[in-house]
FIRO-252594 format. One record per atom (N, C-alpha, C): x, z, y; residue in one letter. Coordinates in steps of 0.02 Angstrom, whole numbers, plus 32768, in hexadecimal, padded with zeros to 4 digits. Example, Ala and Ser with C-alpha at 12.3 -4.5 7.8 and 13.67 -1.06 7.14 Angstrom:
BEGIN
site x=8294, z=8186, y=7EE4, code=A
site x=8267, z=8186, y=7F1F, code=A
site x=8294, z=8186, y=7F5B, code=A
site x=8282, z=8162, y=7F90, code=S
site x=82AC, z=8165, y=7FCB, code=S
site x=8285, z=818A, y=8002, code=S
***
This chain:
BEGIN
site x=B135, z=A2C9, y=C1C6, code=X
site x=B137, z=A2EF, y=C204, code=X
site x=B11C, z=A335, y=C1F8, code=X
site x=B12F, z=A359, y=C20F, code=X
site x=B126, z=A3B1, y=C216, code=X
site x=B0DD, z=A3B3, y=C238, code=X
site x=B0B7, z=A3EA, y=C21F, code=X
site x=B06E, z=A3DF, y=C24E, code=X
site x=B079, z=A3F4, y=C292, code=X
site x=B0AF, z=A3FD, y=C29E, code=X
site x=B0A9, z=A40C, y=C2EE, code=X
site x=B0C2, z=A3E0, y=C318, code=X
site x=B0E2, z=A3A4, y=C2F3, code=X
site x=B0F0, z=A362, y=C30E, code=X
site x=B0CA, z=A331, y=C30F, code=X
site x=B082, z=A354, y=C307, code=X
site x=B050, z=A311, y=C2EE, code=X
site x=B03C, z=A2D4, y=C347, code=X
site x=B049, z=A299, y=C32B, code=X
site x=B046, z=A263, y=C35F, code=X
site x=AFFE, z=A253, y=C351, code=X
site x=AFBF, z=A252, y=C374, code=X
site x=AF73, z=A245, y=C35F, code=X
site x=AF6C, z=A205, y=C37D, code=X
site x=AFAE, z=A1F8, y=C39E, code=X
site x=AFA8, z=A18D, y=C3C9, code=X
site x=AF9F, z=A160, y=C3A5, code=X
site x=AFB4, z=A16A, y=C35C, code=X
site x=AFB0, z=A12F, y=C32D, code=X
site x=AF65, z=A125, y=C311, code=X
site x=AF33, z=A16D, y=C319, code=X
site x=AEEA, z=A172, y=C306, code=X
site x=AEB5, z=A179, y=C332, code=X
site x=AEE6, z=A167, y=C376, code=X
site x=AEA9, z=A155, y=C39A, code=X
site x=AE7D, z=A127, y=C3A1, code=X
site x=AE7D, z=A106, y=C37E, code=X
site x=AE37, z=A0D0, y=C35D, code=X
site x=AE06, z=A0EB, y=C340, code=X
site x=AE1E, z=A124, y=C307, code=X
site x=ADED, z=A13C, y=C2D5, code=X
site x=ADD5, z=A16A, y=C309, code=X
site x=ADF3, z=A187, y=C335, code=X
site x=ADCB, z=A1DF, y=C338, code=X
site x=AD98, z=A1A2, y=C364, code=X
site x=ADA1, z=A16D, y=C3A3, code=X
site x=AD72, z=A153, y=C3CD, code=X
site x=AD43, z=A137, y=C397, code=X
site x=AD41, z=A12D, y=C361, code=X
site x=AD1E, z=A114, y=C326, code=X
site x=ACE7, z=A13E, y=C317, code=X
site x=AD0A, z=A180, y=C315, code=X
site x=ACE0, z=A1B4, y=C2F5, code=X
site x=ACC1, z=A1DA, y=C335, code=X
site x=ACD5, z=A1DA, y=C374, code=X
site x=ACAA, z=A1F5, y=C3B7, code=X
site x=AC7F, z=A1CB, y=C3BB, code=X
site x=AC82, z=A19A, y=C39F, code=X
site x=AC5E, z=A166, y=C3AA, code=X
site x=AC13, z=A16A, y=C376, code=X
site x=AC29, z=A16B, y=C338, code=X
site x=ABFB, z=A185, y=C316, code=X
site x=ABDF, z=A1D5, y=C31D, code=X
site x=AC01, z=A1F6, y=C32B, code=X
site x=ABD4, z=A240, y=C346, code=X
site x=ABAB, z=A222, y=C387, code=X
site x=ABAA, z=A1FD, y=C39A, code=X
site x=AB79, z=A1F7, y=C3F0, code=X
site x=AB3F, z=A1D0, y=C3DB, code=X
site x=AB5E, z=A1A2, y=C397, code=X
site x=AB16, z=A18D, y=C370, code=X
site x=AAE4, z=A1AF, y=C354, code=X
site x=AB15, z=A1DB, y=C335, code=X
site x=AAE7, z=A20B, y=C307, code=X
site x=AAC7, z=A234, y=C33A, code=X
site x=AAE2, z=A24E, y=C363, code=X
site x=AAB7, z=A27D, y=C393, code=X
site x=AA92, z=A25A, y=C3AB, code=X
site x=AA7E, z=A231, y=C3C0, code=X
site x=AA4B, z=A1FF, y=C3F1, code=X
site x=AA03, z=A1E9, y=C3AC, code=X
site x=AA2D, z=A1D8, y=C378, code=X
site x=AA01, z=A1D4, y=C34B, code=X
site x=A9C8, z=A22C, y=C332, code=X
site x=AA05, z=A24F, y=C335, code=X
site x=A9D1, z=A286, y=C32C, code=X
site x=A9A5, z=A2A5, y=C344, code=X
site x=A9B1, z=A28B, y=C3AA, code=X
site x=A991, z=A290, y=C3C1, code=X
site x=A947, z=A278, y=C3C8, code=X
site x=A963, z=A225, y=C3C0, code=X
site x=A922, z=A20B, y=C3A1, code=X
site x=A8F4, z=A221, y=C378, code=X
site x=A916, z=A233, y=C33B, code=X
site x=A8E9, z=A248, y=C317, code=X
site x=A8BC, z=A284, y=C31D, code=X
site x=A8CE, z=A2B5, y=C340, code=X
site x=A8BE, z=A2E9, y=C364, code=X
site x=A88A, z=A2EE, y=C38B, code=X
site x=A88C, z=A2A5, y=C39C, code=X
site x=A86D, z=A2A4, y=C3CF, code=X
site x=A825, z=A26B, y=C3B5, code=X
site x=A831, z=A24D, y=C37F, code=X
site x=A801, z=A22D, y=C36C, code=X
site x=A7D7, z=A26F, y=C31E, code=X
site x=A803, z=A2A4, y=C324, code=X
site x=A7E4, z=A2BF, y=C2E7, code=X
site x=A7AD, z=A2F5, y=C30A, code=X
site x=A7C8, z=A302, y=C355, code=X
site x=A7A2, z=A321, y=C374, code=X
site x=A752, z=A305, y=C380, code=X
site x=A75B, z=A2C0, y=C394, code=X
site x=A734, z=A2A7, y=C3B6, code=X
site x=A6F7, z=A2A5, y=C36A, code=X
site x=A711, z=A291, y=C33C, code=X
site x=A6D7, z=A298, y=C2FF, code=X
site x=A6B6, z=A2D4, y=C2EE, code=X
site x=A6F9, z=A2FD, y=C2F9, code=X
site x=A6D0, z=A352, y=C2FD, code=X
site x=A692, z=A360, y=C324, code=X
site x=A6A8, z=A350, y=C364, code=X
site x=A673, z=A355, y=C399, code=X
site x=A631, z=A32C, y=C381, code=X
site x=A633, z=A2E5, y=C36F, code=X
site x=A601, z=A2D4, y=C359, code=X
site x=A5EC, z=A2E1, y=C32C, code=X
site x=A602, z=A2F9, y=C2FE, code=X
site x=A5D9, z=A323, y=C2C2, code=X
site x=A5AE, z=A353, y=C2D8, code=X
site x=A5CB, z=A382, y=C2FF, code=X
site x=A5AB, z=A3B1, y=C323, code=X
site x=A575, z=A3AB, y=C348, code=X
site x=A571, z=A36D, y=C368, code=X
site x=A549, z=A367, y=C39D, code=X
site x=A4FA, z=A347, y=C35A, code=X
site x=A516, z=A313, y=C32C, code=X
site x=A4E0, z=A2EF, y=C2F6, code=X
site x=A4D1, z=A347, y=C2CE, code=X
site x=A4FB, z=A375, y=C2B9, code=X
site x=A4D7, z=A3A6, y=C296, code=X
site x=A498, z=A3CD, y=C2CC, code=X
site x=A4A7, z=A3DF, y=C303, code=X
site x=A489, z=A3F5, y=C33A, code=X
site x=A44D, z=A3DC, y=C34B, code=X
site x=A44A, z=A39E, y=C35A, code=X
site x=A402, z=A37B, y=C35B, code=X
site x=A3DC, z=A360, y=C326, code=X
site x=A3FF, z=A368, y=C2D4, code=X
site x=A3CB, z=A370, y=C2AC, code=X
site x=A3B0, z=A3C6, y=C29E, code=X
site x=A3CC, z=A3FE, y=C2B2, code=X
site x=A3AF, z=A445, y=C2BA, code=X
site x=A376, z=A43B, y=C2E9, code=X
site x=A396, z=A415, y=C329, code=X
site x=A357, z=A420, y=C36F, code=X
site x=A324, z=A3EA, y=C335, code=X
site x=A333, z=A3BE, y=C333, code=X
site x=A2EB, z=A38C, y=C31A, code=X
site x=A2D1, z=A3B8, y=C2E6, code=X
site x=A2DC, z=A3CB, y=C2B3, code=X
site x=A2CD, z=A3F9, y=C28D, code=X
site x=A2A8, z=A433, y=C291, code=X
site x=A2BC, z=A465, y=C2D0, code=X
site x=A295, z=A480, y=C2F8, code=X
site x=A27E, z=A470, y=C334, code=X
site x=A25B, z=A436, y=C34F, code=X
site x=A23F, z=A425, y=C371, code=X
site x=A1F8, z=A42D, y=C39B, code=X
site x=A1CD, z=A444, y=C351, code=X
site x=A19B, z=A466, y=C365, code=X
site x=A19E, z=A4A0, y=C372, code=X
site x=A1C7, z=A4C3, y=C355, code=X
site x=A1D1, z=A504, y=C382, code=X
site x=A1FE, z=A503, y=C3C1, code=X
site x=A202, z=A4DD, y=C3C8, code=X
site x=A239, z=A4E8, y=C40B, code=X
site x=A1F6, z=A4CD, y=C442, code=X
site x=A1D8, z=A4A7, y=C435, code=X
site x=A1B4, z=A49B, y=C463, code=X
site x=A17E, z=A4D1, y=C45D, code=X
site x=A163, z=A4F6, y=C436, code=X
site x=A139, z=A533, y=C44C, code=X
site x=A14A, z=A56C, y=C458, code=X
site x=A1A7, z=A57A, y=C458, code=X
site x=A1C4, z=A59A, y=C482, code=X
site x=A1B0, z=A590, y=C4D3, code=X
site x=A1CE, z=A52D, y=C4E7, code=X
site x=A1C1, z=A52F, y=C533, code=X
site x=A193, z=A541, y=C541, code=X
site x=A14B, z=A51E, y=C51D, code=X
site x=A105, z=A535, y=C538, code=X
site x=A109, z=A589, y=C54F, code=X
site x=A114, z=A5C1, y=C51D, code=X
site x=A111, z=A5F5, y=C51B, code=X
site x=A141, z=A615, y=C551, code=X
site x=A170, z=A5F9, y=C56F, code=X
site x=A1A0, z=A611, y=C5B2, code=X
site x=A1E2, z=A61A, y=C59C, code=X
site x=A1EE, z=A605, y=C56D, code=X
site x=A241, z=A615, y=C568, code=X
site x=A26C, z=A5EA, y=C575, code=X
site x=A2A0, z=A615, y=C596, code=X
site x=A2D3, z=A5ED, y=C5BB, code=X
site x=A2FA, z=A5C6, y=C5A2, code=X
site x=A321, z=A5BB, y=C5BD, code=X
site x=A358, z=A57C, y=C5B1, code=X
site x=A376, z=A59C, y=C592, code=X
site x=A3A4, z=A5A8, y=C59F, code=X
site x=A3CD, z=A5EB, y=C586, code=X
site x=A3C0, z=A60A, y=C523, code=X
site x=A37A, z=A622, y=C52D, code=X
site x=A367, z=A63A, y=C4F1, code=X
site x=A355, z=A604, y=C4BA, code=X
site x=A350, z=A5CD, y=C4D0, code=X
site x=A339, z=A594, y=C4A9, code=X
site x=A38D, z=A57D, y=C475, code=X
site x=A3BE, z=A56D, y=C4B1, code=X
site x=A402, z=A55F, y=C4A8, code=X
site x=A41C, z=A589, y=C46E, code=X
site x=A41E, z=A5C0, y=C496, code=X
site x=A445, z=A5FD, y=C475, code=X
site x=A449, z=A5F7, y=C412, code=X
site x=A401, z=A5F8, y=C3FB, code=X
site x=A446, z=A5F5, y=C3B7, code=X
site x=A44F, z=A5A1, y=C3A5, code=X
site x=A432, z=A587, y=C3D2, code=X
site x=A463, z=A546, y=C3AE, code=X
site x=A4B2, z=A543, y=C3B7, code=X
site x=A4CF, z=A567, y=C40B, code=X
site x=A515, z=A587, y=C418, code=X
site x=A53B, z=A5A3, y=C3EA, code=X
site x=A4FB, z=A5D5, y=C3EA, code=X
site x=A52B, z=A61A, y=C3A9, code=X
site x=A52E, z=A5F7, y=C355, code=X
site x=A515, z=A5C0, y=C351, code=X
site x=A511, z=A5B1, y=C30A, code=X
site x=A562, z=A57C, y=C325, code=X
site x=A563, z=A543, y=C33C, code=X
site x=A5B8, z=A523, y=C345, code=X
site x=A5D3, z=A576, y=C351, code=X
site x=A5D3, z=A59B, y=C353, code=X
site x=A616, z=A5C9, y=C37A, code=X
site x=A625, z=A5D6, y=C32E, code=X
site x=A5F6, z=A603, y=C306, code=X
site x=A5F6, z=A616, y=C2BB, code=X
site x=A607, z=A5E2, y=C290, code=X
site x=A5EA, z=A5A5, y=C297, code=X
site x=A620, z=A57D, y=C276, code=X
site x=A669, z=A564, y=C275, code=X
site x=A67B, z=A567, y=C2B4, code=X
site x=A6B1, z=A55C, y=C2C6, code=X
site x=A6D6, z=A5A6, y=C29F, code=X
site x=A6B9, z=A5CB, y=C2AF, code=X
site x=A6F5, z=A60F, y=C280, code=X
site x=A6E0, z=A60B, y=C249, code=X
site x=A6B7, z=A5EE, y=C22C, code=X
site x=A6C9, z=A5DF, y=C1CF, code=X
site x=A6EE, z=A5AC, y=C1B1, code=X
site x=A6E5, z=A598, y=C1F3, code=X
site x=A724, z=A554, y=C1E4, code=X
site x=A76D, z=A556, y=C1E6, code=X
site x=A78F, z=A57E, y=C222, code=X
site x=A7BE, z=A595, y=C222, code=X
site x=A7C7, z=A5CA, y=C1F4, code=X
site x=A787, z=A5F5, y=C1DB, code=X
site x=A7B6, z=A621, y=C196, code=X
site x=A7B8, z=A601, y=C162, code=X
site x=A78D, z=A5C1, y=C152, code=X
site x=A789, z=A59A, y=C10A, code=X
site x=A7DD, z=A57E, y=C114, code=X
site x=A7EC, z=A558, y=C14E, code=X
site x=A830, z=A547, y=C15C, code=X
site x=A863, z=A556, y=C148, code=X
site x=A84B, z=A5A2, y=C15D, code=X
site x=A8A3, z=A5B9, y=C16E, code=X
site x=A8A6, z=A5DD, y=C129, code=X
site x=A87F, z=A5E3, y=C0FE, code=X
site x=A874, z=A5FC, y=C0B7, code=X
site x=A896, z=A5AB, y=C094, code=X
site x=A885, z=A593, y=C0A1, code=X
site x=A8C1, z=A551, y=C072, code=X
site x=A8E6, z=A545, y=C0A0, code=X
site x=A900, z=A551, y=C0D3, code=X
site x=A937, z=A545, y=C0F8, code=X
site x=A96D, z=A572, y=C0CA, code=X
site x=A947, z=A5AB, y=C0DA, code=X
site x=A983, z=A5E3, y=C0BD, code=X
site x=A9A1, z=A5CE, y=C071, code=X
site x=A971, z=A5CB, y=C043, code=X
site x=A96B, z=A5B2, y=C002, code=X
site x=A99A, z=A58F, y=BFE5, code=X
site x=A98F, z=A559, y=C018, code=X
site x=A9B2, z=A513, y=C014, code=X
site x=AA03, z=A523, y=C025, code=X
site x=A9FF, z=A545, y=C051, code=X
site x=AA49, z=A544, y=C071, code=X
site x=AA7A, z=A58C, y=C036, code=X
site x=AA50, z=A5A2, y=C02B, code=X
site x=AA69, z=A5DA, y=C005, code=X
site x=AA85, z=A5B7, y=BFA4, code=X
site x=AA42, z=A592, y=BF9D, code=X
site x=AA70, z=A56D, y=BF67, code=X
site x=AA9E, z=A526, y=BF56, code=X
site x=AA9E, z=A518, y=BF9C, code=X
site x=AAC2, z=A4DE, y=BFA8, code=X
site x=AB0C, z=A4FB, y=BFAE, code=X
site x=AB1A, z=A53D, y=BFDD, code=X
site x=AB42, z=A56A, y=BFE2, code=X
site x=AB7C, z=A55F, y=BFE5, code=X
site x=AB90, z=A54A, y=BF81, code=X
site x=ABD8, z=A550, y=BF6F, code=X
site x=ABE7, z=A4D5, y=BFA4, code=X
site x=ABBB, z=A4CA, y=BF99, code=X
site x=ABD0, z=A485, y=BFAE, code=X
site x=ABE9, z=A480, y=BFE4, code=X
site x=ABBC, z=A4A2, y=C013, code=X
site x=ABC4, z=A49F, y=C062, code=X
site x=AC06, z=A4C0, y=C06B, code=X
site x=AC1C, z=A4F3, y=C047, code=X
site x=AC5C, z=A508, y=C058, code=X
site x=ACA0, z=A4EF, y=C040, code=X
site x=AC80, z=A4C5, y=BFFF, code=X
site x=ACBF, z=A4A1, y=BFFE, code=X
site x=ACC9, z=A463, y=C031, code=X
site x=AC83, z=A446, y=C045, code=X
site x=AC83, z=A425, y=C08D, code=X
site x=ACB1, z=A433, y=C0D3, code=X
site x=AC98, z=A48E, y=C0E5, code=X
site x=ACB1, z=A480, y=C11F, code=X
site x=AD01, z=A4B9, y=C0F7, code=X
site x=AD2A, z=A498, y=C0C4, code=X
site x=AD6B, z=A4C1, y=C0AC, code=X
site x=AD98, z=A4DC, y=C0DF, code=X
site x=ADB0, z=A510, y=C0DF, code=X
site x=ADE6, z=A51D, y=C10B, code=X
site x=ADBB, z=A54C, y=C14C, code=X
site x=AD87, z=A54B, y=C159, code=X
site x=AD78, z=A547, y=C19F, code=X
site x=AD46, z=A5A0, y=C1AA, code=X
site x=AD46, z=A59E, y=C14F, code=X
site x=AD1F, z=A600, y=C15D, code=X
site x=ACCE, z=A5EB, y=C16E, code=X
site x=ACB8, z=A5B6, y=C17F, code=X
site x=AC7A, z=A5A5, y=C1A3, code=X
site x=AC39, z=A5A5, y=C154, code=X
site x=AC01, z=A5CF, y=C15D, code=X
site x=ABDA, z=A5D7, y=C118, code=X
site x=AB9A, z=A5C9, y=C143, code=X
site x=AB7A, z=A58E, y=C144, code=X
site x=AB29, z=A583, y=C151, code=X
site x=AB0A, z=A5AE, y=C142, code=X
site x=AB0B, z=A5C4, y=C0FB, code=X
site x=AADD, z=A5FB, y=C0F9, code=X
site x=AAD0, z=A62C, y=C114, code=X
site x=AB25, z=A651, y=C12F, code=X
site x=AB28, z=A67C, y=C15B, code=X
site x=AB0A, z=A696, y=C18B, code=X
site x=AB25, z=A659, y=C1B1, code=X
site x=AB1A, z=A636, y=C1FC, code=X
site x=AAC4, z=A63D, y=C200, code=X
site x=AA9A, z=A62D, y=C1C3, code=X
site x=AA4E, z=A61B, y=C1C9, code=X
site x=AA3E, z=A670, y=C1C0, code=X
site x=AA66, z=A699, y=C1A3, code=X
site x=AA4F, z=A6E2, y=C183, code=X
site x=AA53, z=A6F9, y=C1BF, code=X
site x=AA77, z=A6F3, y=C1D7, code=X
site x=AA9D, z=A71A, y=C23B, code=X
site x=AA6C, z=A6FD, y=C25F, code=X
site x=AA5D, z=A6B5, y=C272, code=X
site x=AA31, z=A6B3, y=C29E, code=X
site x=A9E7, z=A690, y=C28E, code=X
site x=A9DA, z=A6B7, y=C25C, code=X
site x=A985, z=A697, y=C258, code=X
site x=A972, z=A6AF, y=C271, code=X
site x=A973, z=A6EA, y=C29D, code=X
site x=A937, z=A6F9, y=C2C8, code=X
site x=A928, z=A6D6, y=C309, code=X
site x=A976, z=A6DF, y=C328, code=X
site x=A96B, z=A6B3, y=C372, code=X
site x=A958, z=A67A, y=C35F, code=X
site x=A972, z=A645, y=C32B, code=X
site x=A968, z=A60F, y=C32C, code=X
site x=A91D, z=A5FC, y=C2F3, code=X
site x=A902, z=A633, y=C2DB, code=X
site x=A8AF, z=A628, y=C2D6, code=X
site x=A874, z=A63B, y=C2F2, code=X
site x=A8A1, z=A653, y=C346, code=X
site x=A874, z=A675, y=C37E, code=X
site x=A871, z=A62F, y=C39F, code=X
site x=A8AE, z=A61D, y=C3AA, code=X
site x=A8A8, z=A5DB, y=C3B7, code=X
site x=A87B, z=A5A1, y=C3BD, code=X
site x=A888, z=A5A4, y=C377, code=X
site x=A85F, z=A579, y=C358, code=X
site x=A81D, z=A561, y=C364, code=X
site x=A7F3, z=A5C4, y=C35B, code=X
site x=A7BE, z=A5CA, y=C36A, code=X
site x=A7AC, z=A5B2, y=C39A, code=X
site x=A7D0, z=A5C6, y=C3DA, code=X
site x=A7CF, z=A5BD, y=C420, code=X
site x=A798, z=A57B, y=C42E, code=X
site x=A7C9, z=A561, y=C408, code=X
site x=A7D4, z=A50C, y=C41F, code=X
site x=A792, z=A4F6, y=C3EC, code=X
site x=A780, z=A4FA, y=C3C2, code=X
site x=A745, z=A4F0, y=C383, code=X
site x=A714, z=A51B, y=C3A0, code=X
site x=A722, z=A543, y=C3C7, code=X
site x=A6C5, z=A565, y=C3DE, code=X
site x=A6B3, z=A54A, y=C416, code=X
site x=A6E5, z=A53A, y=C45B, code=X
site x=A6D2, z=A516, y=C493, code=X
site x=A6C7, z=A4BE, y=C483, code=X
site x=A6F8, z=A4A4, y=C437, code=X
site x=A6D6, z=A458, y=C43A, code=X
site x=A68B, z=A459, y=C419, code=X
site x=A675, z=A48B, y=C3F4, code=X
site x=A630, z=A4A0, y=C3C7, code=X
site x=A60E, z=A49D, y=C415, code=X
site x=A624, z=A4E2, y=C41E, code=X
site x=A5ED, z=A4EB, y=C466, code=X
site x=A5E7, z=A4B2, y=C4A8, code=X
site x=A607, z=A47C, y=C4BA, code=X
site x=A605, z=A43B, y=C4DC, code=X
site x=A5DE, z=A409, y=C4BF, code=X
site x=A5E7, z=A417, y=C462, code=X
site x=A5B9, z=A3DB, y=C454, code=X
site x=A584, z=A3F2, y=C44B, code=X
site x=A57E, z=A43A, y=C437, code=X
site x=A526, z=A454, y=C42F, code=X
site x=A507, z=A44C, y=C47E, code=X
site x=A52C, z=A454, y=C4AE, code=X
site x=A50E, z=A450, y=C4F1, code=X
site x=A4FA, z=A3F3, y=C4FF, code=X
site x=A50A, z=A3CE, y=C4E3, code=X
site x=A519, z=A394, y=C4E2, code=X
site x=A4D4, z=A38D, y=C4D4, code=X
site x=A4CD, z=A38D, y=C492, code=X
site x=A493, z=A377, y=C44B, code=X
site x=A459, z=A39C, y=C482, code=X
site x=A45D, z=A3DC, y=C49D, code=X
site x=A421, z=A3F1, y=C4A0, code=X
site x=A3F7, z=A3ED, y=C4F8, code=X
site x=A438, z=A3E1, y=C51B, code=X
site x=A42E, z=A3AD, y=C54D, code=X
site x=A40A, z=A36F, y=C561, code=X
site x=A41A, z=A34E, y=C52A, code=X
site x=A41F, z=A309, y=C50D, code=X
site x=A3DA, z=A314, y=C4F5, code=X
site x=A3AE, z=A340, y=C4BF, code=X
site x=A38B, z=A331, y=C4A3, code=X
site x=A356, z=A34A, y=C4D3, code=X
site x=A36A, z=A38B, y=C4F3, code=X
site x=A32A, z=A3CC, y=C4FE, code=X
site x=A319, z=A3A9, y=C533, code=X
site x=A342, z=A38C, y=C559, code=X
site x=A33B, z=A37C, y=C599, code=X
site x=A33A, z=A3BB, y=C5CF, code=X
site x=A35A, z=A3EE, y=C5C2, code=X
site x=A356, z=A429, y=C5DD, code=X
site x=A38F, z=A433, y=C619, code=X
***
């Protein structure tokens, strides 16, 4: 048959086969996403309250001495925010890496189609490691508020 006579009735098993497996895989990645988060956070929250226990005696002759809530918090905040952006540049430094010498594979992957990962990652690493950040400084900053909540009783 001519490609413009193509009949897709005889493969409608496979493509419901393969929608089928894309709704897996997405649900699965979600999962995972969502369970890789959740360890993140607790990392964050166990690194956080061994800093506060660590500095403990000083935090408590801070309160004695009048300092606020606020000032007590603050660099345990600013320390998840700073990690979170060394993490996303350690990242996206082997993201790029990776995708740049994987390169010739991926394109014989997606053949025909002009489409270059590497590209695609060269064009949008910024939005998508602002992103990133976004999302890695507010889950840092929820679990440092968490840990020090949790611990300070503040």
């Amino acid at each position: 048959k001519a490609a413009q006579e193509v009949d897709y009735q005889d493969r409608v098993g496979i493509i419901d086969k393969l929608k089928n497996l894309n709704a897996r895989v997405q649900l699965l990645g979600l999962v995972l996403t969502i369970f890789f988060a959740l360890i993140a956070a607790l990392t964050v929250v166990n690194t956080i309250r061994l800093g506060i226990h660590s500095h403990r005696d000083e935090i408590g002759i801070m309160k004695l001495v009048g300092a606020t809530n606020g000032f007590i918090r603050a660099p345990y905040l600013l320390e998840g925010v700073f990690y979170a952006f060394v993490s996303i540049v350690i990242s996206w430094i082997v993201m790029i890496a990776v995708a740049k010498g994987l390169s010739p594979q991926l394109s014989a992957f997606f053949d025909g189609t002009g489409f270059s990962v590497y590209e695609f990652l060269r064009l949008n690493s910024p939005a998508l490691a602002l992103g990133e950040f976004i999302l890695f400084a507010v889950l840092n900053t929820l679990a440092s508020a968490v840990a020090l909540r949790k611990y300070l009783h503040v």
